[in-house]
BATORVEX-870758 format. One record per residue (C-alpha): residue number from 1; x, y, z. Coordinates in steps of 0.5 Angstrom, whole numbers, plus 500, padded with zeros to 3 digits. Each point is the difference from the previous one (the first is absolute). Example, Ala and Ser with C-alpha at 12.3 -4.5 7.8 and 13.67 -1.06 7.14 Angstrom:
BEGIN
<rec num="1" xx="525" yy="491" zz="516"/>
<rec num="2" xx="502" yy="507" zz="498"/>
This chain:
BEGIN
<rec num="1" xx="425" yy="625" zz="106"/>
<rec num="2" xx="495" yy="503" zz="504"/>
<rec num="3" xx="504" yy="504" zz="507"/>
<rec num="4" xx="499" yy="496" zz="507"/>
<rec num="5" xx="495" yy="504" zz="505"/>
<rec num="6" xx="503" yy="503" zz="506"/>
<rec num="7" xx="494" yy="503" zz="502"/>
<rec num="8" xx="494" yy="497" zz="503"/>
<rec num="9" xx="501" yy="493" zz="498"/>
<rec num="10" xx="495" yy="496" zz="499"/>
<rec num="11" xx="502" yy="495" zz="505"/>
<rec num="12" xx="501" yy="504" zz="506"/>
<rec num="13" xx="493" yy="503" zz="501"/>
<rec num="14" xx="498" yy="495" zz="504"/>
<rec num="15" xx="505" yy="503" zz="505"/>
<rec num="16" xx="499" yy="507" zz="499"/>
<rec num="17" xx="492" yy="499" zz="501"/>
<rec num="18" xx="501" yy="497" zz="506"/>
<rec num="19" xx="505" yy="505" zz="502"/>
<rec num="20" xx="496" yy="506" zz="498"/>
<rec num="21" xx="495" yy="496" zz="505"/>
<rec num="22" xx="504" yy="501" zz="505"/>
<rec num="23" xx="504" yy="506" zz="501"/>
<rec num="24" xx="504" yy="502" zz="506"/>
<rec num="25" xx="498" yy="506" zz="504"/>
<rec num="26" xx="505" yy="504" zz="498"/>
<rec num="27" xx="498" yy="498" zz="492"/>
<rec num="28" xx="493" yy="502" zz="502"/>
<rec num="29" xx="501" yy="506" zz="502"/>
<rec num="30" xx="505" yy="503" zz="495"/>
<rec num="31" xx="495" yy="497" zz="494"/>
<rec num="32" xx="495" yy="504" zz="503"/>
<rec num="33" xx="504" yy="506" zz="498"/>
<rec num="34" xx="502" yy="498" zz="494"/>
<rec num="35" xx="494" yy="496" zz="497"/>
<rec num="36" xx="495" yy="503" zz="494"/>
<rec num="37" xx="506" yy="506" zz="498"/>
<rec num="38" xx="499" yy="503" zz="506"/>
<rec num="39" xx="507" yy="502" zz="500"/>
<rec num="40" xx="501" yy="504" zz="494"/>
<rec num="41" xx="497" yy="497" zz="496"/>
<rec num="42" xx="504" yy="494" zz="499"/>
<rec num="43" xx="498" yy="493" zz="500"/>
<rec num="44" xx="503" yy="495" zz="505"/>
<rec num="45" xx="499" yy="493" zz="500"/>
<rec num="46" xx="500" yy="496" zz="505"/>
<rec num="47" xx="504" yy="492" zz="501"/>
<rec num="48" xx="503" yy="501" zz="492"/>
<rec num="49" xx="505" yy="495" zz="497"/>
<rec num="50" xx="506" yy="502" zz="497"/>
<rec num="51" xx="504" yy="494" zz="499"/>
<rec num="52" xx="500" yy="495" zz="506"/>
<rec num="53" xx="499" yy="505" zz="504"/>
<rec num="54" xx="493" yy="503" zz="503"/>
<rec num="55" xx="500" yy="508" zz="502"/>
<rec num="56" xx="497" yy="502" zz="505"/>
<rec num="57" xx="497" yy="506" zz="495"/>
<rec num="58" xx="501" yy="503" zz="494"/>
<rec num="59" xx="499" yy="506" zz="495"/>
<rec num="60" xx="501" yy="497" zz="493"/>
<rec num="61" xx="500" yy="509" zz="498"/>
<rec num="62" xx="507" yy="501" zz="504"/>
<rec num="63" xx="502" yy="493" zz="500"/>
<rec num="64" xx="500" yy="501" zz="508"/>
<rec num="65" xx="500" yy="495" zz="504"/>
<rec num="66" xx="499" yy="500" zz="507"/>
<rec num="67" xx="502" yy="495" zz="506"/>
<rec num="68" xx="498" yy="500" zz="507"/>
<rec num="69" xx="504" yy="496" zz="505"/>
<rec num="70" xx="498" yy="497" zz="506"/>
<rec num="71" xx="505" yy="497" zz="506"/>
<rec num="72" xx="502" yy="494" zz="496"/>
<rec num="73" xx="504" yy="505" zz="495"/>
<rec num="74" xx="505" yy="502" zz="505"/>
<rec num="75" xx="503" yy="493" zz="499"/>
<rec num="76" xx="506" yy="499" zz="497"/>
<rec num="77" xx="498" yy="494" zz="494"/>
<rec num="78" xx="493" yy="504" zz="499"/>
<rec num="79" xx="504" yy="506" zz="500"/>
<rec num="80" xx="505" yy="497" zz="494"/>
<rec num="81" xx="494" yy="497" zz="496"/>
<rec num="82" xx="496" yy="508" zz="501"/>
<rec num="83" xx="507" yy="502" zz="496"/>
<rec num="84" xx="500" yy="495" zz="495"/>
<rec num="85" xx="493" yy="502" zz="499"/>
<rec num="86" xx="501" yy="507" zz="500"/>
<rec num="87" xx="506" yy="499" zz="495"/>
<rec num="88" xx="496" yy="496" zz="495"/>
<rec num="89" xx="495" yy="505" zz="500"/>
<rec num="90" xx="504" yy="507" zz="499"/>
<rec num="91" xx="504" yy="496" zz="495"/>
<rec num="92" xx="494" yy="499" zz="495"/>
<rec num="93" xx="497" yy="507" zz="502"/>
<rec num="94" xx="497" yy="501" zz="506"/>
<rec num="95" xx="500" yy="504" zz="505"/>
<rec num="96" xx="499" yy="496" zz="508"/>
<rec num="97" xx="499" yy="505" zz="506"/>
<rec num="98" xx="500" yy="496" zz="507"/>
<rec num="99" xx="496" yy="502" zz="506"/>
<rec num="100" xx="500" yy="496" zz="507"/>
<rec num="101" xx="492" yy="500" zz="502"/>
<rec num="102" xx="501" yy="503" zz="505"/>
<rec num="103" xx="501" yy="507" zz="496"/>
<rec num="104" xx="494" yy="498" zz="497"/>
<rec num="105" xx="496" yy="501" zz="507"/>
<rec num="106" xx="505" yy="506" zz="503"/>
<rec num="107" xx="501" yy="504" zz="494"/>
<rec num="108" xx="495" yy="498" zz="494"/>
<rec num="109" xx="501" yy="508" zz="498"/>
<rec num="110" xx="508" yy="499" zz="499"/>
<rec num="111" xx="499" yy="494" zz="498"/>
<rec num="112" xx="494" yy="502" zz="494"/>
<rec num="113" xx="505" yy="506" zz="498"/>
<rec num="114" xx="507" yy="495" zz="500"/>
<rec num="115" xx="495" yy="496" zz="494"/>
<rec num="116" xx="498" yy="506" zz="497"/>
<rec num="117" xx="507" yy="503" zz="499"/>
<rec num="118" xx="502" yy="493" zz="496"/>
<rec num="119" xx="495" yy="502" zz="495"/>
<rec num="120" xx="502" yy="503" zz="494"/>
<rec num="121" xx="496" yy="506" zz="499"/>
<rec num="122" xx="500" yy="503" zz="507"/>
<rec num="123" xx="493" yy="504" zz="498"/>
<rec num="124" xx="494" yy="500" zz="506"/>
């Protein structure tokens, strides 16, 4: 029996190519850093699934994902799913790291060191 796919399934590309369509701004902004290799060499996906739920960015090489949040993250039932979320994920493997957005816009170098102190080889 051939394993299920959790990555990328065929029937979420639909809504992952429209969401790649239409980043927020602080997803914009970050994607610009961390696009083409740019931030030591890792390549970082942008709205990757992994199961039923789509990552706002992903590095396969570190198993790293990436999470900005805006102002709706601060309520409590969203804030209950972004748990359930982040332990489905950290149980099969992954490593989520949160940012609010607007970390991104005020301290985009704090928040580039913060992702690059989650790699796994901490070399430049």
């Amino acid at each position: 029996m051939k394993p299920k796919k959790i990555h990328n399934r065929p029937e979420t590309k639909t809504n992952r190519i429209q969401l790649r369509k239409n980043l927020t701004s602080a997803e914009a902004f970050l994607w610009n850093e961390l696009k083409g290799k740019k931030l030591n060499g890792r390549k970082f996906r942008r709205q990757h699934v992994i199961g039923i739920y789509i990552m706002d960015f992903y590095c396969s090489e570190e198993n790293l994902i990436i999470e900005l949040d805006g102002e709706v993250h601060n309520h409590a039932i969203v804030g209950e799913n972004d748990d359930k979320r982040t332990a489905y994920l950290n149980r099969n493997g992954y490593k989520v790291i949160r940012f609010e957005n607007k970390m991104v816009f005020e301290n985009l170098l704090s928040v580039l060191q913060e992702i690059r102190d989650n790699f796994n080889d901490k070399k430049e």
